[in-house]
C-alpha positions in Angstrom: 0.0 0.0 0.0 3.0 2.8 0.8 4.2 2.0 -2.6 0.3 3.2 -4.2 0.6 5.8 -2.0 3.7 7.1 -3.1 2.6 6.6 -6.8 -0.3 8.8 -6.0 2.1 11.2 -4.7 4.5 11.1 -7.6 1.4 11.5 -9.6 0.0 14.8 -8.0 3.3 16.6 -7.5 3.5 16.8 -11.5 0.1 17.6 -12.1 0.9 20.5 -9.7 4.1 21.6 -12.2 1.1 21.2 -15.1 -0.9 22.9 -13.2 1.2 25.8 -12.6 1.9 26.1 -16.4 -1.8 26.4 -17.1 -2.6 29.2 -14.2 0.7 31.1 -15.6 -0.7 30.7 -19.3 -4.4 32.0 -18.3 -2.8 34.8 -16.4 -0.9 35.8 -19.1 -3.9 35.3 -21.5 -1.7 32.3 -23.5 -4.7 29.9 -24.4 -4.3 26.5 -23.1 -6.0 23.3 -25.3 -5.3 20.8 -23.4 -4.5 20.1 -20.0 -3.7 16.6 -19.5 -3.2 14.8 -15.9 -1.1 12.0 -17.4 0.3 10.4 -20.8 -0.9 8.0 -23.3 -4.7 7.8 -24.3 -7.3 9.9 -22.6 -9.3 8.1 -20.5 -12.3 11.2 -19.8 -12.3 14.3 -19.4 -14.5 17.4 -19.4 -13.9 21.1 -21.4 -13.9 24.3 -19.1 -14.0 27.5 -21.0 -11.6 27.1 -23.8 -9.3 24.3 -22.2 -9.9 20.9 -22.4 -9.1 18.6 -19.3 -8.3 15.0 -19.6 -7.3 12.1 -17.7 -4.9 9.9 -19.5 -4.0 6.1 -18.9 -0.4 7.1 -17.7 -1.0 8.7 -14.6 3.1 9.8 -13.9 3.0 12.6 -16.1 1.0 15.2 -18.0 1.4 18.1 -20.4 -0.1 21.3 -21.2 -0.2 22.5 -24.7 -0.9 26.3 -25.7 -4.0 26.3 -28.0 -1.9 28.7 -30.7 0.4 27.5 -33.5 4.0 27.0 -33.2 4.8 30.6 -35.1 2.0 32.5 -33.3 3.4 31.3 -29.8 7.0 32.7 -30.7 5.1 36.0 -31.8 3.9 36.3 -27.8 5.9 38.8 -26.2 9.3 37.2 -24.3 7.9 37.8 -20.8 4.6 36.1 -21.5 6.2 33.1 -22.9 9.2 33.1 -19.6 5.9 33.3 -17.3 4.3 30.3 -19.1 7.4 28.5 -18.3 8.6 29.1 -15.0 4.5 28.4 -14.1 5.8 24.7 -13.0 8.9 25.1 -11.5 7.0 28.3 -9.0 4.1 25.7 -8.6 6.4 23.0 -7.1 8.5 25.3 -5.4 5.3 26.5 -3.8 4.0 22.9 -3.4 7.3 22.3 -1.1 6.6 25.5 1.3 3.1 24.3 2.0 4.4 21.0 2.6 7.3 22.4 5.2 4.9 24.7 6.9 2.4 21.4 7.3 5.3 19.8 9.0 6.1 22.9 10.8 2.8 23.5 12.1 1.9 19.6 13.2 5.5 17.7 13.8 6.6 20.1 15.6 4.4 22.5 17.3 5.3 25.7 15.9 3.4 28.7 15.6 2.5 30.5 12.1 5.3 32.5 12.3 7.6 30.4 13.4 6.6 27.7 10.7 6.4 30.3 8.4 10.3 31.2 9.3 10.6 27.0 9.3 9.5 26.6 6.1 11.8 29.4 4.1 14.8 28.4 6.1 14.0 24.4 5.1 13.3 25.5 1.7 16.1 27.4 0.6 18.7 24.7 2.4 16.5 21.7 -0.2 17.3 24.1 -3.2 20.9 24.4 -2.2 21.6 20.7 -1.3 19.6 19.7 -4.7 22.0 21.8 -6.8 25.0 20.3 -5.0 22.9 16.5 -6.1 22.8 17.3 -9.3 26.0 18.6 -10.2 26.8 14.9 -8.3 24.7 13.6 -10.4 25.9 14.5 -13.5 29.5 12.9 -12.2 28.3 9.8 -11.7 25.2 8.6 -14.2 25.1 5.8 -11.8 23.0 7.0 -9.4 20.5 8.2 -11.4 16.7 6.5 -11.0 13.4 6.9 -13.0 10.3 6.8 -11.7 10.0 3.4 -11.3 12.8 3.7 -8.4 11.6 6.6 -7.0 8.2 4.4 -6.3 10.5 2.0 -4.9 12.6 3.8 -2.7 10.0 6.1 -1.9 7.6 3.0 -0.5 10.5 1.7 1.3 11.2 4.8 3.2 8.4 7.2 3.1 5.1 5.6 2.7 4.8 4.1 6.0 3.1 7.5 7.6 1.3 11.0 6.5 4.3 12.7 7.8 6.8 10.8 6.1 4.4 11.1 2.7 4.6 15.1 3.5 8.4 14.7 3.3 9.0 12.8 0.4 6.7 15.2 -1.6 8.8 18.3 -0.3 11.7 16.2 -1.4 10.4 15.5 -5.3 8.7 19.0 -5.1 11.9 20.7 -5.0 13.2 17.7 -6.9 11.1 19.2 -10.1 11.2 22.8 -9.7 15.4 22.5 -9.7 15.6 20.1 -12.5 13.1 22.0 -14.5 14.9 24.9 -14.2 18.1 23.9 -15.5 18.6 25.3 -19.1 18.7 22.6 -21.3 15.9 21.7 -24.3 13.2 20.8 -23.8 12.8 21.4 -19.9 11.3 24.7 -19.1 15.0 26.5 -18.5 15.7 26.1 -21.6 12.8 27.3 -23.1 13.6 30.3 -20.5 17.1 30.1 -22.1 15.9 30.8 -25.5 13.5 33.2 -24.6 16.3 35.1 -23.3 18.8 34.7 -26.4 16.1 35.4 -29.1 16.9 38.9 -27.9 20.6 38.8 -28.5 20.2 36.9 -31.9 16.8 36.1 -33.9 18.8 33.0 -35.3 18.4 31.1 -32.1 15.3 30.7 -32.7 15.8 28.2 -35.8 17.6 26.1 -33.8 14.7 26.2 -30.8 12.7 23.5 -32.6 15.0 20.8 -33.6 17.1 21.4 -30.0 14.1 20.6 -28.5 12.5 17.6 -30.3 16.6 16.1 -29.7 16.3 16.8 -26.3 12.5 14.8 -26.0 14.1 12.0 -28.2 16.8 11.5 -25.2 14.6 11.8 -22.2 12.4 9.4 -23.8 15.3 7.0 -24.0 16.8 8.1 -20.3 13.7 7.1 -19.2 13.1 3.5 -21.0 17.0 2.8 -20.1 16.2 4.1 -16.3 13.3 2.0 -16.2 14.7 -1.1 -17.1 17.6 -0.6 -15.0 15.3 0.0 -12.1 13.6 -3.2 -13.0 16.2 -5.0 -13.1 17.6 -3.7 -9.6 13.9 -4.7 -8.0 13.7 -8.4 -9.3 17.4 -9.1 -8.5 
């Protein structure tokens, strides 16, 4: 049961990035058709004013997708385009506040201030210590894990209490707004990046496209490779 539960959690946290992606887009009047709470076929879904939302059969994921053309989205001024994609990254850094103030407030006794104090100081140490992981991590490929491992370390570790879930969403909350933000296609830091160097050089932006669909092509596969890996690790 911890493992579902940490599933669920997975799950959630990144429908809170999507989220935050479609509240930045509507509050910079971008569009959005659709908003999707997972990958692969829709499963249902209902329309809300102009955006569709659906539930797809791959709950560990989602997407939103502007409802404007590839050419009319570049037209959108920079800033509008650098809200729309810092919308996630905010949304989980958000996500991880709430979640240290909950712990503030009920593990240990604090008072709204205090918790409130509890949660910046926690938060800005997890952003500093997931920096240092990553640059770690990109030293040693070997201790990177898809989702598949995060289910199964998370479950091991975290899923035995409420408390311990709280944690371990703070943990992949941060997890998501630092990774996001690094500037690399097609995560949203690089889509920040480009926004940013269209102003030095239009000619970036011919290269925006093709960067990007490289960059899906080799998440896709970091992912298949991570999975089986995990896999394998779990059965041995």
């Amino acid at each position: 049961m911890s493992y579902l539960a940490v599933a669920i959690v997975i799950g959630l946290l990144i429908a809170i990035h999507e989220y935050g992606h479609l509240l930045a887009g509507k509050l910079c009047g971008i569009p959005v058709r659709p908003f999707s709470n997972g990958f692969g076929p829709r499963l249902f879904g209902f329309k809300l004013a102009e955006t569709f939302y659906w539930f797809s059969l791959i709950p560990l994921g989602g997407y939103v997708l502007p409802a404007l053309e590839d050419p009319d989205f570049r037209r959108l001024p920079a800033y509008k385009r650098i809200t729309f994609a810092l919308g996630g990254p905010v949304a989980n850094i958000i996500g991880a506040f709430v979640g240290f103030f909950i712990l503030g407030l009920s593990q240990f006794r604090l008072g709204v201030v205090q918790a409130v104090s509890f949660a910046i100081t926690n938060l800005l140490m997890g952003l500093q210590q997931q920096l240092y992981g990553l640059s770690m991590l990109f030293a040693d490929f070997g201790q990177m894990t898809g989702i598949v491992g995060l289910v199964a370390v998370g479950g091991a570790q975290f899923g035995s209490t409420l408390a311990d879930l709280l944690t371990f969403s703070v943990l992949i909350n941060i997890s998501l707004a630092v990774l996001n933000l690094l500037p690399l296609p097609p995560l949203d830091g690089g889509r920040v990046m480009f926004c940013v160097l269209e102003k030095i050089s239009r000619h970036t932006a011919r290269v925006e496209a093709p960067l990007t669909l490289i960059g899906w092509a080799l998440v896709m596969v970091l992912m298949v490779c991570l999975t089986v890996r995990d896999v394998g690790r779990i059965v041995a």
